[in-house]
C-alpha positions as CSV (number, residue, x, y, z in Angstrom):
1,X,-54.5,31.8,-5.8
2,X,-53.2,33.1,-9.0
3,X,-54.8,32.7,-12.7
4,X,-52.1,31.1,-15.0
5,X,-49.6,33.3,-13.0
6,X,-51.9,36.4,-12.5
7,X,-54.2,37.5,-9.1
8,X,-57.9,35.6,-9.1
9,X,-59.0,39.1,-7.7
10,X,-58.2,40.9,-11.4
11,X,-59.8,38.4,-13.2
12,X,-63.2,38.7,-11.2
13,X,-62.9,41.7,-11.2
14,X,-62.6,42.4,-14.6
15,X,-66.1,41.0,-15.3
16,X,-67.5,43.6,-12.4
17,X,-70.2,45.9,-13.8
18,X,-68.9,48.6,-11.7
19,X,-65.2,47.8,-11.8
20,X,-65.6,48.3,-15.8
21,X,-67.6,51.5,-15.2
22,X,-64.8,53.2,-13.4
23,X,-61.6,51.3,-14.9
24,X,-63.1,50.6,-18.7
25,X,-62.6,46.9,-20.0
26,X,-58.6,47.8,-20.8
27,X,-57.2,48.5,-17.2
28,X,-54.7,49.1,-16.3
29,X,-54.1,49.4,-20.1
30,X,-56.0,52.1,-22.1
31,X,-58.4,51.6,-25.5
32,X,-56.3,54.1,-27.0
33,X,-53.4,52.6,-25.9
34,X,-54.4,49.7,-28.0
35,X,-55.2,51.2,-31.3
36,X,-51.7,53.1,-30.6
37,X,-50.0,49.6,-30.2
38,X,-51.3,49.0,-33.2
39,X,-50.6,51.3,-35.5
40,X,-46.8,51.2,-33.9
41,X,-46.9,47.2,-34.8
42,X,-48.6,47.7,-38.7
43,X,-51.4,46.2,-38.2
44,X,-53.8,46.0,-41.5
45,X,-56.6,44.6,-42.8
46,X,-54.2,41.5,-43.8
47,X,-53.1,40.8,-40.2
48,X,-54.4,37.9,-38.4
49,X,-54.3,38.6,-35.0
50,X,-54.6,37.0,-31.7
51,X,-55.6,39.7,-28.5
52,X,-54.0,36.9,-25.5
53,X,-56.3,38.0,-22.8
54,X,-58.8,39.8,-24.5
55,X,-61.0,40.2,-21.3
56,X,-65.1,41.1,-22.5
57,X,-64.3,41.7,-25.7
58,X,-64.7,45.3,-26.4
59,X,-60.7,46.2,-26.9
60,X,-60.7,43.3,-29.6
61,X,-63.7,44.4,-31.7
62,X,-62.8,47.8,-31.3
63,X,-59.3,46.8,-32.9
64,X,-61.3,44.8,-35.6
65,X,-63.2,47.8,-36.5
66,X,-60.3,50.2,-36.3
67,X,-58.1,48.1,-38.7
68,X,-60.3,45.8,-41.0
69,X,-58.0,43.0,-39.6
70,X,-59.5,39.3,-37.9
71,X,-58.6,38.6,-34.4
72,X,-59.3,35.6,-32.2
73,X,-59.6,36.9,-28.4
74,X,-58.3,34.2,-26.0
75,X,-59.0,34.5,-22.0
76,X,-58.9,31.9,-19.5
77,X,-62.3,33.0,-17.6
78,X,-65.3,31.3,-19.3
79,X,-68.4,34.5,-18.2
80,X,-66.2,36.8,-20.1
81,X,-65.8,34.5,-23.8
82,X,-69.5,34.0,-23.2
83,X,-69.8,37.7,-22.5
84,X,-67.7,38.7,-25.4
85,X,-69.1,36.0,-28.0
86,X,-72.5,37.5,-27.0
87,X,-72.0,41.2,-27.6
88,X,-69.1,41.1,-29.8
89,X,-68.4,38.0,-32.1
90,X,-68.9,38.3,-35.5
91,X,-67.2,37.0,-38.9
92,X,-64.0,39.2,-38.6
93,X,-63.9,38.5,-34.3
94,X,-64.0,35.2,-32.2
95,X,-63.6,34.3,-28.8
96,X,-61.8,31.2,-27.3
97,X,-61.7,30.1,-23.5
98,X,-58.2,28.8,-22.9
99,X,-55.4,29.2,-20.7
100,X,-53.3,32.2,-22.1
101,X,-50.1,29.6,-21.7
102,X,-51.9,27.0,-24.5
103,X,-54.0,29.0,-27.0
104,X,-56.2,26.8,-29.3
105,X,-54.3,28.0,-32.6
106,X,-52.0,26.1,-34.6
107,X,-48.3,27.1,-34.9
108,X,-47.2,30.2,-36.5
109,X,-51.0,31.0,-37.1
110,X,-51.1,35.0,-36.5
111,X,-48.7,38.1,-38.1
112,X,-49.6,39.7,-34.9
113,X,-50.0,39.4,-31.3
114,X,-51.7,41.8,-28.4
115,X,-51.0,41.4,-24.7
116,X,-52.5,43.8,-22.1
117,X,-50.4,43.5,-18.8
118,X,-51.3,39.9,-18.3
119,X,-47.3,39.3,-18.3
120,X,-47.0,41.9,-15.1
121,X,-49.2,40.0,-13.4
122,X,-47.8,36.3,-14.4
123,X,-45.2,34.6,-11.9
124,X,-44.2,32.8,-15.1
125,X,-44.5,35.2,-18.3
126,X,-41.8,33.3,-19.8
127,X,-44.8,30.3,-20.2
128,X,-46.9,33.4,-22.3
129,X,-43.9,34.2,-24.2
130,X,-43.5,30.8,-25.6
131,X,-46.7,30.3,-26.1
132,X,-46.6,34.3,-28.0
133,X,-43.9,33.4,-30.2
134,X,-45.5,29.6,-31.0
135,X,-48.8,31.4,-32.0
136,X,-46.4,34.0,-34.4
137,X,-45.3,33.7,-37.8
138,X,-41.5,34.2,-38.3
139,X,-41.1,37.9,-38.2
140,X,-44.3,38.1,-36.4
141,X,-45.2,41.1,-34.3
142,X,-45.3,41.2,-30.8
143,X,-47.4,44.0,-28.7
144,X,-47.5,44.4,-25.1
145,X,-47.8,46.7,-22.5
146,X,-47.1,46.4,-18.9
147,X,-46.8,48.0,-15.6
148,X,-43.2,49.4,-15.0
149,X,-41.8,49.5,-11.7
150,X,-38.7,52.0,-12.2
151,X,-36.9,51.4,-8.7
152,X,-39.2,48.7,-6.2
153,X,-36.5,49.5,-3.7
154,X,-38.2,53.5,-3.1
155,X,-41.6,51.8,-2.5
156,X,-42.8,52.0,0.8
157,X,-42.4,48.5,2.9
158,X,-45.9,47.6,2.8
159,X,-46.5,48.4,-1.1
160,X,-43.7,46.4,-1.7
161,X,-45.2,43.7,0.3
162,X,-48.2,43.6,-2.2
163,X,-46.2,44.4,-5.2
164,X,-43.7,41.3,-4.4
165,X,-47.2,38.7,-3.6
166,X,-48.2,39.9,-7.2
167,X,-45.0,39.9,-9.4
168,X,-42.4,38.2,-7.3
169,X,-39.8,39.3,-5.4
170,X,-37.5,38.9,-8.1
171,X,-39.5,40.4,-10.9
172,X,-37.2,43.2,-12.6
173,X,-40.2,45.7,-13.8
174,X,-38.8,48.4,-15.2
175,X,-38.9,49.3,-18.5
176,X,-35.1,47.8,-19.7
177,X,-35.8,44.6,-17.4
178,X,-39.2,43.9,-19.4
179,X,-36.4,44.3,-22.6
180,X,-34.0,41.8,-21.1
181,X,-37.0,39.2,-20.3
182,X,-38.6,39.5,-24.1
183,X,-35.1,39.4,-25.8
184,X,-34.0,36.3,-23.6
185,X,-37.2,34.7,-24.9
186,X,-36.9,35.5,-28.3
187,X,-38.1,38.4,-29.3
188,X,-36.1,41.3,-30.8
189,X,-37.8,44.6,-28.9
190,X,-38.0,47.4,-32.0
191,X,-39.7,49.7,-29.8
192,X,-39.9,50.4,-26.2
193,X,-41.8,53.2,-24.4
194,X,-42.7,54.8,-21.1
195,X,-46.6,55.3,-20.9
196,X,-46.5,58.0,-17.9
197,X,-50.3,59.7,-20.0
198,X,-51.9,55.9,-19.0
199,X,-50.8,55.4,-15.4
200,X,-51.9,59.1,-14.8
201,X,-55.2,58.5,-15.6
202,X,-55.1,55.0,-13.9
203,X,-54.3,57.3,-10.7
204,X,-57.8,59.6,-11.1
205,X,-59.8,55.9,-11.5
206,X,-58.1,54.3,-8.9
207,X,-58.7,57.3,-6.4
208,X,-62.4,57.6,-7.8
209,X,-62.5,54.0,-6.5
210,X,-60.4,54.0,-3.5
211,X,-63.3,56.6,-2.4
212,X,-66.4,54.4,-3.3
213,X,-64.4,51.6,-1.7
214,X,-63.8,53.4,1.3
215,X,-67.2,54.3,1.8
216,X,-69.1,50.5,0.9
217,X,-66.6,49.1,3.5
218,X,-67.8,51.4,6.3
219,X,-71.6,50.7,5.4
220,X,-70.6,47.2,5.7
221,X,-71.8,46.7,2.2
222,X,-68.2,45.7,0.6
223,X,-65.5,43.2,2.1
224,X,-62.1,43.0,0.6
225,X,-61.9,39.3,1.4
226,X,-64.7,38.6,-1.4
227,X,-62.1,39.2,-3.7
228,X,-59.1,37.5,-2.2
229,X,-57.6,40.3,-0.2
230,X,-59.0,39.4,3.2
231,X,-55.3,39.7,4.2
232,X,-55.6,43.1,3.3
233,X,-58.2,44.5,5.6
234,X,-56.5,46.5,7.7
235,X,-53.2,47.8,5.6
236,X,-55.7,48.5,2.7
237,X,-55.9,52.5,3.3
238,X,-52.7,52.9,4.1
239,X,-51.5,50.6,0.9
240,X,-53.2,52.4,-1.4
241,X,-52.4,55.7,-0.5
242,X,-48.9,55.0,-0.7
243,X,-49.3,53.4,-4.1
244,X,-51.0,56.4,-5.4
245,X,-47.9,58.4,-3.7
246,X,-45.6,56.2,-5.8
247,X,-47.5,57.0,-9.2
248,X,-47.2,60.6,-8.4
249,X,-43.5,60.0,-8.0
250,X,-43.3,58.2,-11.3
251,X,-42.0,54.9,-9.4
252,X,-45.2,53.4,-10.7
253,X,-45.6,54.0,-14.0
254,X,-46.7,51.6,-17.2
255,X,-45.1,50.9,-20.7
256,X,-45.3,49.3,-24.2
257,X,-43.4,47.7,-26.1
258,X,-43.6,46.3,-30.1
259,X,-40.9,43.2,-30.8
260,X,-40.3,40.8,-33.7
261,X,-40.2,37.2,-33.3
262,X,-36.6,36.0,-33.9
263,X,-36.4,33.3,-36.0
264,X,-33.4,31.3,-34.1
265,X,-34.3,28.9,-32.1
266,X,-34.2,29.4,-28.3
């Protein structure tokens, strides 16, 4: 089962004590990455912004801090907007539970808008970037970053397996098809970048984890299948070794992206 397009098992996950110990409340996106997004996009204490998947909250208030500008988080999960309202909300920062396809803002409400990956993961990310360039102003700016595939035909059979159950078989990742799918749905892409420094360090948590998870499956304390991947069970070494293999290689990498909402209609 997917959330509006993206795995259940990220979502959950995301809200994980331990999971944001070793990944950090961005993943696979960095903090830094953020701010960096936003200082490419102009963001400034005039910008009303909308963080589409804002997760628990941290990324967002950081930004808020960072830039003197408002933001409304929206993610679909309700334990995260009550975990982010809790910690996080204040005048300048909100938080709304909605679907990330139907945000509770009026039309052309923000100057700016911040998506973390939650298009990689999406079997539809065409439904966010309608709903992206509804929420933004004419000229409006656009920032995402997602996971780049640069060639899904040099990935080992069984990582493609898992790559194609989460993006689609038909998915174009790399970094000029995420510029063909944000251009064909009305954005003008100004800036486009491989992010090799943030799928680097994704590699050293992931193999920080793939050790802990190694180790709570043998003591019987950790089953993949509590978070979806029961199908997984038995391929799961061998799948994630391969992955990490294809990071090394630069197959699996990540990128950003800041666009401008075209004004034409589409």
């Amino acid at each position: 089962m997917r959330e509006e397009g993206g795995p259940m098992v990220m979502g959950g996950a995301r809200s994980n004590p331990l999971f944001r110990r070793i990944f950090g409340d961005a993943f696979p996106s960095t903090s830094a990455l953020a701010i960096d997004l936003c200082n490419r996009g102009e963001v400034n204490n005039a910008s009303q912004m909308i963080h589409l998947g804002s997760g628990m909250g941290s990324v967002s208030s950081l930004i808020s801090g960072r830039f003197g500008c408002t933001i409304s988080g929206v993610e679909s999960l309700p334990i995260m907007v009550e975990n982010a309202n809790a910690d996080w909300a204040k005048d300048s920062v909100e938080f709304q539970c909605s679907p990330l396809h139907s945000a509770p803002f009026p039309d052309a409400w923000a100057t700016h808008l911040l998506t973390e990956s939650r298009l990689s993961v999406s079997r539809q990310p065409e439904t966010i970037l309608a709903e992206a360039r509804r929420l933004l102003c004419d000229g409006g700016i656009l920032m995402n970053s997602e996971l780049v595939i640069s060639d899904s035909s040099l990935l080992e059979d069984k990582v493609k397996l898992f790559m194609d159950n989460i993006f689609g078989s038909e998915s174009d990742l790399s970094i000029s098809g995420w510029v063909t799918l944000l251009e064909t749905n009305g954005f003008h892409v100004i800036e486009s970048r491989e992010e090799q420094r943030v799928m680097l360090s994704n590699r050293a948590k992931m193999k920080k984890a793939l050790f802990g998870t190694r180790l709570l499956r043998k003591m019987g304390r950790l089953s993949l299948s509590d978070f979806g991947l029961e199908s997984l069970e038995e391929d799961f070494d061998a799948i994630a070794n391969s992955a990490l293999m294809a990071i090394d290689a630069g197959i699996i990498s990540y990128g950003s992206f800041i666009s401008k909402r075209q004004s034409f209609a589409i």
